[in-house]
Backbone as a chain_set.jsonl record, in Angstrom:
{"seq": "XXXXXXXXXXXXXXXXXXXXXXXXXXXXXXXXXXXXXXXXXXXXXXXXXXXXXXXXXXXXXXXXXXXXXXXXXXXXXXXXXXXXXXXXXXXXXXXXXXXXXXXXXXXXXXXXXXXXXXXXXXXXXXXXXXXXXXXXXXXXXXXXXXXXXXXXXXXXXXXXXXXXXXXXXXXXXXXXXXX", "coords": {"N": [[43.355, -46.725, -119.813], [43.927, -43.894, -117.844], [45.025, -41.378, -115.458], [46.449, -38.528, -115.705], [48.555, -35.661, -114.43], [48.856, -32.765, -115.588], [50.579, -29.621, -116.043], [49.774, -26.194, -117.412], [51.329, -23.587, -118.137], [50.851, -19.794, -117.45], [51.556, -18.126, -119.978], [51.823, -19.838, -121.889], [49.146, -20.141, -122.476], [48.045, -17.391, -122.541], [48.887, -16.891, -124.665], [48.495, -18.587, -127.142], [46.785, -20.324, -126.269], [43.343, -21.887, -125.269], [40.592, -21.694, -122.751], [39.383, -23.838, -120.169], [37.359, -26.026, -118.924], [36.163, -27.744, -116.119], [35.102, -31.359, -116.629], [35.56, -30.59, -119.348], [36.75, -32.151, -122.857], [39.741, -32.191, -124.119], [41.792, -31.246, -126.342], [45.858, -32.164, -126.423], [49.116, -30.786, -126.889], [51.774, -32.509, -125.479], [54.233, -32.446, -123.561], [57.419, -33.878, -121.616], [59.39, -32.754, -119.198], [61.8, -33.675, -118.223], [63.446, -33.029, -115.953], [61.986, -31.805, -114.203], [61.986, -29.171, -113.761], [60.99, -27.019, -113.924], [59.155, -23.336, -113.123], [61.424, -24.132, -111.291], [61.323, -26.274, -110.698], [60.333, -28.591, -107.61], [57.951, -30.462, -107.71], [56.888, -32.865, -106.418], [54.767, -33.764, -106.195], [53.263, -33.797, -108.568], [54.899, -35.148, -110.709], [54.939, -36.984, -112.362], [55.477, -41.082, -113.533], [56.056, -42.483, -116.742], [55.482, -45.471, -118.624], [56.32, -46.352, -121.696], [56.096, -47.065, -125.578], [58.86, -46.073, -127.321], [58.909, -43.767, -130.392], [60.662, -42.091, -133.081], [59.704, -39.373, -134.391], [59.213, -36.912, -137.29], [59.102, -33.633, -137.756], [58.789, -31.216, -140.343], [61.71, -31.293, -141.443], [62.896, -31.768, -138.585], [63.763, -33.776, -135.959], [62.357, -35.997, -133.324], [61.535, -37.185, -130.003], [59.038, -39.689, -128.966], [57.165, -40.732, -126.895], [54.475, -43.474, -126.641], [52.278, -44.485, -124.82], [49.948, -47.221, -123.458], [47.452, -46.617, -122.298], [47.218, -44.023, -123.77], [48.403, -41.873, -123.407], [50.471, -39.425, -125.395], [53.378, -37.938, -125.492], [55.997, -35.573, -125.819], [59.941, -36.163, -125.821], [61.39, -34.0, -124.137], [64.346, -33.324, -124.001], [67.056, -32.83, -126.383], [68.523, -34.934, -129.302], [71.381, -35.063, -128.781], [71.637, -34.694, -126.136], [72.376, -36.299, -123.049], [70.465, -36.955, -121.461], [67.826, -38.028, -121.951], [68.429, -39.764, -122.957], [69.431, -44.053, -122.64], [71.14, -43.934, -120.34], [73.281, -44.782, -121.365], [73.813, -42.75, -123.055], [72.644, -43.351, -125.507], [69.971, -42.754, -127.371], [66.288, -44.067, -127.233], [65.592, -47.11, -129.061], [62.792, -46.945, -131.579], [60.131, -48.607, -131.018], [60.719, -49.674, -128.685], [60.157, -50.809, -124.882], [60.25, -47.988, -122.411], [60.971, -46.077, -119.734], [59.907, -43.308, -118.367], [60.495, -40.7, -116.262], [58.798, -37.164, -115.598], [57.827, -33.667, -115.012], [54.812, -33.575, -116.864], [53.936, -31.176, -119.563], [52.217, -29.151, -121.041], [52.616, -27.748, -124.138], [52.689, -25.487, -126.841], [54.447, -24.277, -128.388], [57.178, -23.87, -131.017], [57.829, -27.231, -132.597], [55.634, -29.197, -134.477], [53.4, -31.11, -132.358], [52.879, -33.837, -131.026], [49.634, -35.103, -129.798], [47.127, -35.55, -126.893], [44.331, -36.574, -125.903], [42.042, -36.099, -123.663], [39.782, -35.89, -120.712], [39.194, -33.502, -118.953], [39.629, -33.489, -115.434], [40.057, -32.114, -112.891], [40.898, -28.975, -111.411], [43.503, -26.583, -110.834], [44.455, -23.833, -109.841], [47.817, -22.257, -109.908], [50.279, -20.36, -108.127], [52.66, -18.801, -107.716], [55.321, -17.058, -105.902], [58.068, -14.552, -106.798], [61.421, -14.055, -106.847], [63.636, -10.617, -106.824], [66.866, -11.626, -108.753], [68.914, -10.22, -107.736], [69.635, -7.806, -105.582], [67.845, -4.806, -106.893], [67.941, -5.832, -109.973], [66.303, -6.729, -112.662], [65.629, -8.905, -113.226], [64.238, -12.114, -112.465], [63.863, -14.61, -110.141], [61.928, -17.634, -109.22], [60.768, -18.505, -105.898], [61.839, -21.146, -103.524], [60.02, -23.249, -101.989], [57.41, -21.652, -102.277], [55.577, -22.174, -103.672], [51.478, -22.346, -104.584], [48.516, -23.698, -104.667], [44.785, -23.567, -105.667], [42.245, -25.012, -105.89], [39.969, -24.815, -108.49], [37.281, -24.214, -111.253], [37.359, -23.376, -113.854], [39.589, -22.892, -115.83], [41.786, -19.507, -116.328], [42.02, -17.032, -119.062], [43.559, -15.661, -118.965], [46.295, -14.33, -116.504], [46.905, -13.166, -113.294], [48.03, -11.624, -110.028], [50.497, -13.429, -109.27], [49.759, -15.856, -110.224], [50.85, -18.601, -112.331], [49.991, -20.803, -113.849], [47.887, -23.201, -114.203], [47.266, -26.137, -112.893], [46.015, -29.1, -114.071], [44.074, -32.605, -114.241], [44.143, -34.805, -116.185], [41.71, -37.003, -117.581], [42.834, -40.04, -119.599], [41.147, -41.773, -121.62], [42.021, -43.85, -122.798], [43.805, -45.801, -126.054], [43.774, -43.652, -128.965], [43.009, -44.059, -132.383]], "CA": [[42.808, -45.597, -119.097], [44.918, -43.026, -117.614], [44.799, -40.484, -115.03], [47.841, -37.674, -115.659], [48.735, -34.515, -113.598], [49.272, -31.639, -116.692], [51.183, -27.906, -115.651], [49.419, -25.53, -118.319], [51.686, -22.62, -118.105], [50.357, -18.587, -118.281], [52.318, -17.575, -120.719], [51.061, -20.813, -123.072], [47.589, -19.999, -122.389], [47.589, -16.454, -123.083], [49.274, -16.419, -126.612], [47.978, -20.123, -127.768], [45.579, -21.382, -125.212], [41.806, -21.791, -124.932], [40.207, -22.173, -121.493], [38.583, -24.975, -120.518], [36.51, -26.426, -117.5], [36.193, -29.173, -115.0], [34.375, -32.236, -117.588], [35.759, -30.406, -120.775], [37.246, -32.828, -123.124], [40.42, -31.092, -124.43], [43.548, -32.229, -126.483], [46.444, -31.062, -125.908], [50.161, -31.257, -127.106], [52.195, -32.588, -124.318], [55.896, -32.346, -123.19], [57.764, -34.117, -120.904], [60.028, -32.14, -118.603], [62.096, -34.764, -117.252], [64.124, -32.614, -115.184], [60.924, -31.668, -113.506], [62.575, -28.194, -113.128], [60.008, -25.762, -114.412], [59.416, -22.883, -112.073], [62.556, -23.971, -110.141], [61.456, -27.585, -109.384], [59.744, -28.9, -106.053], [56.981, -30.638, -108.427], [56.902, -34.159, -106.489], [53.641, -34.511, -106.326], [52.918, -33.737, -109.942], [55.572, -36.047, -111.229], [54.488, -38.813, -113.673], [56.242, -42.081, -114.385], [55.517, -43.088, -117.422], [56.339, -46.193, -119.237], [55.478, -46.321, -123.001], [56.645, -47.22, -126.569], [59.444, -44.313, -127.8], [58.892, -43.314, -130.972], [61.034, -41.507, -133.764], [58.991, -38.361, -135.089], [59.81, -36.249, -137.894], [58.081, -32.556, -138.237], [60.051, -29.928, -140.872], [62.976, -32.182, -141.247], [63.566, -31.827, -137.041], [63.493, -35.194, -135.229], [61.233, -35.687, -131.996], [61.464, -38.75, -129.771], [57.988, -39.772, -128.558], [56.21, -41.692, -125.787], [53.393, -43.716, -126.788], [51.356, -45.347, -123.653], [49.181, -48.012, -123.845], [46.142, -45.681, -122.248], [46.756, -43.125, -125.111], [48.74, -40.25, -123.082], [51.394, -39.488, -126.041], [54.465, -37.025, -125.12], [57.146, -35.653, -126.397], [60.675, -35.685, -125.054], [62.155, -32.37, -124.018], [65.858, -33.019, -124.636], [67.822, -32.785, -128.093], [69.139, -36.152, -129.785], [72.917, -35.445, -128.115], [71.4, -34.987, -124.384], [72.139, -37.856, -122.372], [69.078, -36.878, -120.52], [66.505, -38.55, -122.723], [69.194, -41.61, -123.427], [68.9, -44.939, -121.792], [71.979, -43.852, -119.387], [74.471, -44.817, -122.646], [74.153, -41.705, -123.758], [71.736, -43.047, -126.968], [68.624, -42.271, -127.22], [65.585, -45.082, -127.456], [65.241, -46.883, -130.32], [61.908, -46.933, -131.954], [59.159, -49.722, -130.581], [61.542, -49.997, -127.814], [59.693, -49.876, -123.949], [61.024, -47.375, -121.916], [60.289, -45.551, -118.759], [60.558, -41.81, -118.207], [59.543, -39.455, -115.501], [58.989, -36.165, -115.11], [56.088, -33.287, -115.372], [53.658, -33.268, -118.008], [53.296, -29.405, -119.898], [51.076, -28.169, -122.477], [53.883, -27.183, -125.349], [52.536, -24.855, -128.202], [55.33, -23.398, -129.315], [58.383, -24.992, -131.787], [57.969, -28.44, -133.326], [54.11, -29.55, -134.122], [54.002, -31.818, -130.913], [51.546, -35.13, -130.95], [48.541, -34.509, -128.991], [46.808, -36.36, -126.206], [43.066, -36.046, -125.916], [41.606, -36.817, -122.474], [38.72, -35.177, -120.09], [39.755, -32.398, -117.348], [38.643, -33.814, -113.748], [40.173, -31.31, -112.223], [41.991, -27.729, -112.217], [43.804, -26.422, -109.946], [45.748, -22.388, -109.992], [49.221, -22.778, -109.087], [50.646, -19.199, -107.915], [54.555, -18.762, -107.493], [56.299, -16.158, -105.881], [59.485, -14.287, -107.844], [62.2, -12.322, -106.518], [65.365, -9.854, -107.979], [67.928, -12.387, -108.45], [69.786, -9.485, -107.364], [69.059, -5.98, -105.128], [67.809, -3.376, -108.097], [67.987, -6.549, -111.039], [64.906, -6.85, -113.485], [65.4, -10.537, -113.387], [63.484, -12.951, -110.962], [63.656, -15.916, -110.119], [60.92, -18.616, -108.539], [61.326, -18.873, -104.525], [61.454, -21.923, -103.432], [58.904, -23.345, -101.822], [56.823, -20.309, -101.943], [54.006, -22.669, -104.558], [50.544, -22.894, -104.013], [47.489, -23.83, -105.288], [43.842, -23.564, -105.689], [41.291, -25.713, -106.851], [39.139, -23.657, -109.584], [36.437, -24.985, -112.118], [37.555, -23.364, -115.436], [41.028, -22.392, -116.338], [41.402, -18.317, -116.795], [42.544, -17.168, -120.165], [44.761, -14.61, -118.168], [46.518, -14.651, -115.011], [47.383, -11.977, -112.712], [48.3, -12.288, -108.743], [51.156, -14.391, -108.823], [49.435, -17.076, -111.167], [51.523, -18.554, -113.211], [49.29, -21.334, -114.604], [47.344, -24.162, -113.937], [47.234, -27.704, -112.66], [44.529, -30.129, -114.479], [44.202, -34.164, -113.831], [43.651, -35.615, -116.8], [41.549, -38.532, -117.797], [42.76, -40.519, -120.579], [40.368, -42.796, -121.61], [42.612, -45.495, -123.875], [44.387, -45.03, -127.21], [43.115, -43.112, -129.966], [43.145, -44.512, -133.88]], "C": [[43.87, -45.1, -118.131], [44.119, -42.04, -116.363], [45.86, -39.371, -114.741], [48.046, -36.036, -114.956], [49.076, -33.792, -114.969], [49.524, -30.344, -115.998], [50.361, -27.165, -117.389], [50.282, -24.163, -118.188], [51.228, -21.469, -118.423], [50.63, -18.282, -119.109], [51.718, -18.735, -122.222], [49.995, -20.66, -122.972], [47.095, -18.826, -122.744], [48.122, -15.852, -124.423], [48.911, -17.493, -126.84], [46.406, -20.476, -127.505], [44.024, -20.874, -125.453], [41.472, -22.292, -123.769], [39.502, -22.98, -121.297], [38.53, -25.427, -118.997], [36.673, -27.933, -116.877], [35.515, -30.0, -115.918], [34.841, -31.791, -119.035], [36.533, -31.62, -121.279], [38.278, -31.713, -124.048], [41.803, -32.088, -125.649], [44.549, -31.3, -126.88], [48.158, -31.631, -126.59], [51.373, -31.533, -125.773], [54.034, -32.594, -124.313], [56.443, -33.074, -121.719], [59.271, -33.242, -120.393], [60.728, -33.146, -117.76], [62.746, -34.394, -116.061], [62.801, -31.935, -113.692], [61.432, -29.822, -112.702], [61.738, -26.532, -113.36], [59.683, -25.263, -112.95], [60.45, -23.494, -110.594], [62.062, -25.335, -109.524], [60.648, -28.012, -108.616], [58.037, -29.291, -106.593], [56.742, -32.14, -108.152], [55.461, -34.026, -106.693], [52.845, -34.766, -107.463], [53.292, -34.75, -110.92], [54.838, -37.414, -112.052], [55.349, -39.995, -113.908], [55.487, -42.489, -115.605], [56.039, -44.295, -117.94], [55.937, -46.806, -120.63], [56.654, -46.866, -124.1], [57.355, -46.058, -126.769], [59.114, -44.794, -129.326], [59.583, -41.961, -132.068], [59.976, -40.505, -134.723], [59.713, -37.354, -135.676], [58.795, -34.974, -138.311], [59.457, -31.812, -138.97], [61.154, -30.51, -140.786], [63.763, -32.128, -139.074], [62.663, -33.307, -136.74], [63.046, -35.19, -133.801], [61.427, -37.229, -131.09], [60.304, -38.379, -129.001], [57.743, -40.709, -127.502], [55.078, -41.929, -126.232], [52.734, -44.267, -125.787], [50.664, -46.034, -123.7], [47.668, -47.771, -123.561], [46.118, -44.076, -122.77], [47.144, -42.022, -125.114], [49.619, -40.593, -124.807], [52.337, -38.397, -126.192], [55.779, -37.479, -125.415], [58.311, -35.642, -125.419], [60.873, -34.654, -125.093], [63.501, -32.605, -124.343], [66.27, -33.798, -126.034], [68.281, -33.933, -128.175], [70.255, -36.207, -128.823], [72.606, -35.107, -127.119], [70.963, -35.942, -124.01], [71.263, -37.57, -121.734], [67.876, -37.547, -120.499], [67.031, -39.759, -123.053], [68.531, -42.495, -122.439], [70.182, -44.967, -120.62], [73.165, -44.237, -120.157], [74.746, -44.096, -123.315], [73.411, -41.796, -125.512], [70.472, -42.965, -126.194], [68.115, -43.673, -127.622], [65.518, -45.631, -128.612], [63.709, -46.985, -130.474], [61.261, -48.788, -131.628], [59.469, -50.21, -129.346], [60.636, -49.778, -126.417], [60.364, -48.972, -123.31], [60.291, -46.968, -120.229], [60.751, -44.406, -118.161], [59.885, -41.269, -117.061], [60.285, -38.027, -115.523], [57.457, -35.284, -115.034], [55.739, -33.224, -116.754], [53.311, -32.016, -118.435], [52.793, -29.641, -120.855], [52.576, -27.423, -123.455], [52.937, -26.911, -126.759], [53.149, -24.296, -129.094], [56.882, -24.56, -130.263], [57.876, -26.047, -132.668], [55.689, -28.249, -133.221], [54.171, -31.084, -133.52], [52.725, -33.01, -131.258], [51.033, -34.874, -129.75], [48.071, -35.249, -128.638], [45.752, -35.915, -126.25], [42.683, -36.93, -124.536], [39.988, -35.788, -121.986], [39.422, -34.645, -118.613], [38.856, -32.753, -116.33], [39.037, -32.692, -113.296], [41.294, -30.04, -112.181], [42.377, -27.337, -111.135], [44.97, -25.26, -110.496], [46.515, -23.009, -109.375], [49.75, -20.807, -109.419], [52.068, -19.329, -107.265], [55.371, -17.263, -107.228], [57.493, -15.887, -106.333], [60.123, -13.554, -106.661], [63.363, -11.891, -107.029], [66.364, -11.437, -108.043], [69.006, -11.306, -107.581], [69.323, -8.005, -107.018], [69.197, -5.223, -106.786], [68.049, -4.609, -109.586], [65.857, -6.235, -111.354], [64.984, -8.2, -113.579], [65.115, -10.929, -112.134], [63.61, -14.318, -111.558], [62.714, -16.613, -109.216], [61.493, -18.275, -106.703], [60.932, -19.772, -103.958], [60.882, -21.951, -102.041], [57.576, -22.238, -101.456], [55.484, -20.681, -103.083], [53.117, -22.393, -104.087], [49.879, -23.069, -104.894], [45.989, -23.676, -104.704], [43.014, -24.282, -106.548], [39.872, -24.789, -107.442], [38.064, -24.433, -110.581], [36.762, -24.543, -113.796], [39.084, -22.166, -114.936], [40.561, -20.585, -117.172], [42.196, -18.168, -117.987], [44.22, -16.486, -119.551], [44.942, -14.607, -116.804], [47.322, -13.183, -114.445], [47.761, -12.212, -110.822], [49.032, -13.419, -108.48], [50.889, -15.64, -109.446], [50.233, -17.296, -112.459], [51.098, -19.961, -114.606], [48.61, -22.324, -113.838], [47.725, -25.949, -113.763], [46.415, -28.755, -112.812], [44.694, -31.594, -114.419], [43.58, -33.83, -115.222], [43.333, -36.514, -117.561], [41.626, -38.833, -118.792], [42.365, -41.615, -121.077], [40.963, -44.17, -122.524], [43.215, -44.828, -125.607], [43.157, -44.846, -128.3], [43.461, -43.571, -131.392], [43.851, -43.292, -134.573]], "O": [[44.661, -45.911, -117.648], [42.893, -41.948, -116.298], [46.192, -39.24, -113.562], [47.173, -35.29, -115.4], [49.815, -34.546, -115.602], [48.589, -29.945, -115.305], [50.527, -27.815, -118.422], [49.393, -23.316, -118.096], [50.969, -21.422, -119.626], [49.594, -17.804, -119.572], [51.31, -18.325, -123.309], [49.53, -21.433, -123.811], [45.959, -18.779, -123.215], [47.896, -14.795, -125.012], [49.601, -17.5, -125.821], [45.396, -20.746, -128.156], [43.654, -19.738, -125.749], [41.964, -23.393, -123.523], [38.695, -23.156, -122.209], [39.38, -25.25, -118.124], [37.261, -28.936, -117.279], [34.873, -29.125, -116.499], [34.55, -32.559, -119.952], [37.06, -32.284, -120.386], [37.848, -30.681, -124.564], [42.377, -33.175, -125.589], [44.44, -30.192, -127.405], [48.333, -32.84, -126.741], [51.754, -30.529, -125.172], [54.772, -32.787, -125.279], [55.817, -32.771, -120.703], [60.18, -33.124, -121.214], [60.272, -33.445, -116.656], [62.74, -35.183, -115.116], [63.025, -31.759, -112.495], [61.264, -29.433, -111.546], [61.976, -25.378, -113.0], [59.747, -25.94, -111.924], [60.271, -23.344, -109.385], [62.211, -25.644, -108.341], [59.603, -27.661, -109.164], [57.058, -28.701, -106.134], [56.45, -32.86, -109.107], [55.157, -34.363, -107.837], [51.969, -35.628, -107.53], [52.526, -35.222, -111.76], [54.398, -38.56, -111.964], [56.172, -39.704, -114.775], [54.31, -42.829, -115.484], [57.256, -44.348, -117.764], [55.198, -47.791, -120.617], [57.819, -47.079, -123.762], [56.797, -44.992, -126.509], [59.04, -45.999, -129.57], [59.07, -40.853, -131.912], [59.509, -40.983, -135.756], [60.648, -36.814, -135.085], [57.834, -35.173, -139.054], [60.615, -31.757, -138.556], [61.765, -30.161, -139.776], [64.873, -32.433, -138.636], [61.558, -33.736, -137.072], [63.45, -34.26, -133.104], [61.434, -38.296, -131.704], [60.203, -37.29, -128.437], [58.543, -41.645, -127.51], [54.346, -40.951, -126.384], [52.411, -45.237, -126.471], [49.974, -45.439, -124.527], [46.764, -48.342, -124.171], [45.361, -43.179, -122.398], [46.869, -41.151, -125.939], [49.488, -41.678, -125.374], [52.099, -37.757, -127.217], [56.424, -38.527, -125.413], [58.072, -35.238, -124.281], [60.578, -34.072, -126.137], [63.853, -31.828, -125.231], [65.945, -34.877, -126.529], [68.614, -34.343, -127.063], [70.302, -37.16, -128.047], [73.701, -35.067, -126.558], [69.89, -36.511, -124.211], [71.27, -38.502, -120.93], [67.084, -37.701, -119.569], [66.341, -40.72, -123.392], [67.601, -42.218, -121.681], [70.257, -46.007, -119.965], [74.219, -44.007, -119.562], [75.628, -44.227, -124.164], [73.473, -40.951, -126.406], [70.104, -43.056, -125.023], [68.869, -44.479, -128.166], [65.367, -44.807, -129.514], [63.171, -47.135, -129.377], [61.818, -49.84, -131.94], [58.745, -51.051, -128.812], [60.166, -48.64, -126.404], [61.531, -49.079, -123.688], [59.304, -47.513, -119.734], [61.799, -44.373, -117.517], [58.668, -41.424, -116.953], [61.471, -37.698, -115.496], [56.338, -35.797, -115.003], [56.476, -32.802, -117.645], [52.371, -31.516, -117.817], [53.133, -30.6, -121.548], [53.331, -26.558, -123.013], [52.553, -27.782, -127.539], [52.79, -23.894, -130.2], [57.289, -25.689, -129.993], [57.4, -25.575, -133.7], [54.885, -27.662, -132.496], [54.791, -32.021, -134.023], [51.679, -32.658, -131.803], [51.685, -34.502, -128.775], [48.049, -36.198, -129.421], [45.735, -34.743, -126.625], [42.947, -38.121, -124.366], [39.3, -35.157, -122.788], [39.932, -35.202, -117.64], [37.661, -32.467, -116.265], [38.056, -31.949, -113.258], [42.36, -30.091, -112.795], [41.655, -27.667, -110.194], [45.949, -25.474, -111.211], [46.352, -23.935, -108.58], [49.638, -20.175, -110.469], [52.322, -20.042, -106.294], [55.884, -16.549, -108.091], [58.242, -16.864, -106.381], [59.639, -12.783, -105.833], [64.108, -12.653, -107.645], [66.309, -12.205, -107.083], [69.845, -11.781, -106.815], [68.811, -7.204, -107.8], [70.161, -5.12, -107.545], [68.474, -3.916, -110.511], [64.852, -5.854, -110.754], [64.054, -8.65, -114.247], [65.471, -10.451, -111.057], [63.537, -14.877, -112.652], [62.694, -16.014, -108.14], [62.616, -17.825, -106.477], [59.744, -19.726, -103.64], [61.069, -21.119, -101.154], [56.969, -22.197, -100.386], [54.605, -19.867, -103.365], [53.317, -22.027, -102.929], [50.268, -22.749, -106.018], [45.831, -23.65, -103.483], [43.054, -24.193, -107.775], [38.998, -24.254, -106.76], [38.264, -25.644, -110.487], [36.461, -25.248, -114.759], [39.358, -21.239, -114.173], [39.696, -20.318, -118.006], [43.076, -19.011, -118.156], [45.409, -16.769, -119.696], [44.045, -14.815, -115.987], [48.076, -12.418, -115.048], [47.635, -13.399, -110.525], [48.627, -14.314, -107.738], [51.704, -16.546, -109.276], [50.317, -16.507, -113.401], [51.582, -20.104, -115.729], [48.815, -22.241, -112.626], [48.364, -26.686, -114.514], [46.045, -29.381, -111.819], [45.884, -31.832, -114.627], [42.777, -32.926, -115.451], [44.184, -37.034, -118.282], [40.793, -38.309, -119.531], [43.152, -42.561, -121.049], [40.365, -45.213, -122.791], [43.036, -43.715, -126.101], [42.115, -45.476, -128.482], [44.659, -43.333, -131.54], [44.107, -43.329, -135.776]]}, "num_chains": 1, "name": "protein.A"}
């Protein structure tokens, strides 16, 4: 049994996503962000250690390294075979059955590879709203400002976000591994 912090991103929720409430039971394909750098970072409190079995996964001839947990989260890495990021600090990557222990945040990933999916129950949701600005006077590009987060605790996740929402923050409970 598990209890995991998940980022649902807007942008994955309004081309993929289905909304879903405080008690919903949901499952979800997960990603580990080890760099914990999404919107620009400053995500301690979200942060996860995990420490699980890795796993060699193969979708469409592309290779996946996995996290299995022993309360049933199961996430993928985010970096490519040749990023020492996901190695064990030797620059390889895990081998298979091997324990390990990774942190970073937990996302919702719908897009690319078909991702192994965690099934848990949403305790709790929480908007997360992020101010942007020009990278540059008169640019069309923005970037995050740091510390300029916040949140709100909400009861059902919107399909669409508007006012600075850039997605959601859900706890949740993973009740033990799945067959």
């Amino acid at each position: 049994m598990g209890l995991w912090r998940v980022f649902y991103a807007d942008w994955q929720m309004e081309c993929c996503g289905t909304p879903f409430s405080v008690g919903d039971e949901v499952t979800w394909p997960l990603l580990l962000d080890e760099g914990g750098e999404t919107l620009g970072g400053g995500w301690s409190g979200a942060i996860a250690e995990i420490t699980a079995t890795a796993e060699h996964v193969r979708d469409d001839g592309a290779e996946m390294r996995v996290l299995r947990a022993d309360d049933g989260l199961v996430v993928a890495l985010s970096a490519d075979p040749g990023d020492g990021a996901a190695s064990d600090g030797d620059g390889t990557w895990p081998g298979p059955g091997r324990r390990v222990t990774r942190s970073g945040l937990l996302t919702v990933e719908r897009h690319g590879a078909r991702w192994p999916e965690t099934t848990g129950t949403v305790r709790t949701i929480h908007l997360v709203r992020q101010d942007f600005a020009e990278i540059a006077p008169g640019s069309r590009t923005r970037e995050p400002v740091p510390a300029s987060r916040s949140s709100e605790a909400v009861d059902r996740c919107p399909k669409w976000f508007g006012g600075g929402g850039v997605g959601v923050l859900a706890e949740l409970h993973v009740p033990g591994p799945h067959p």
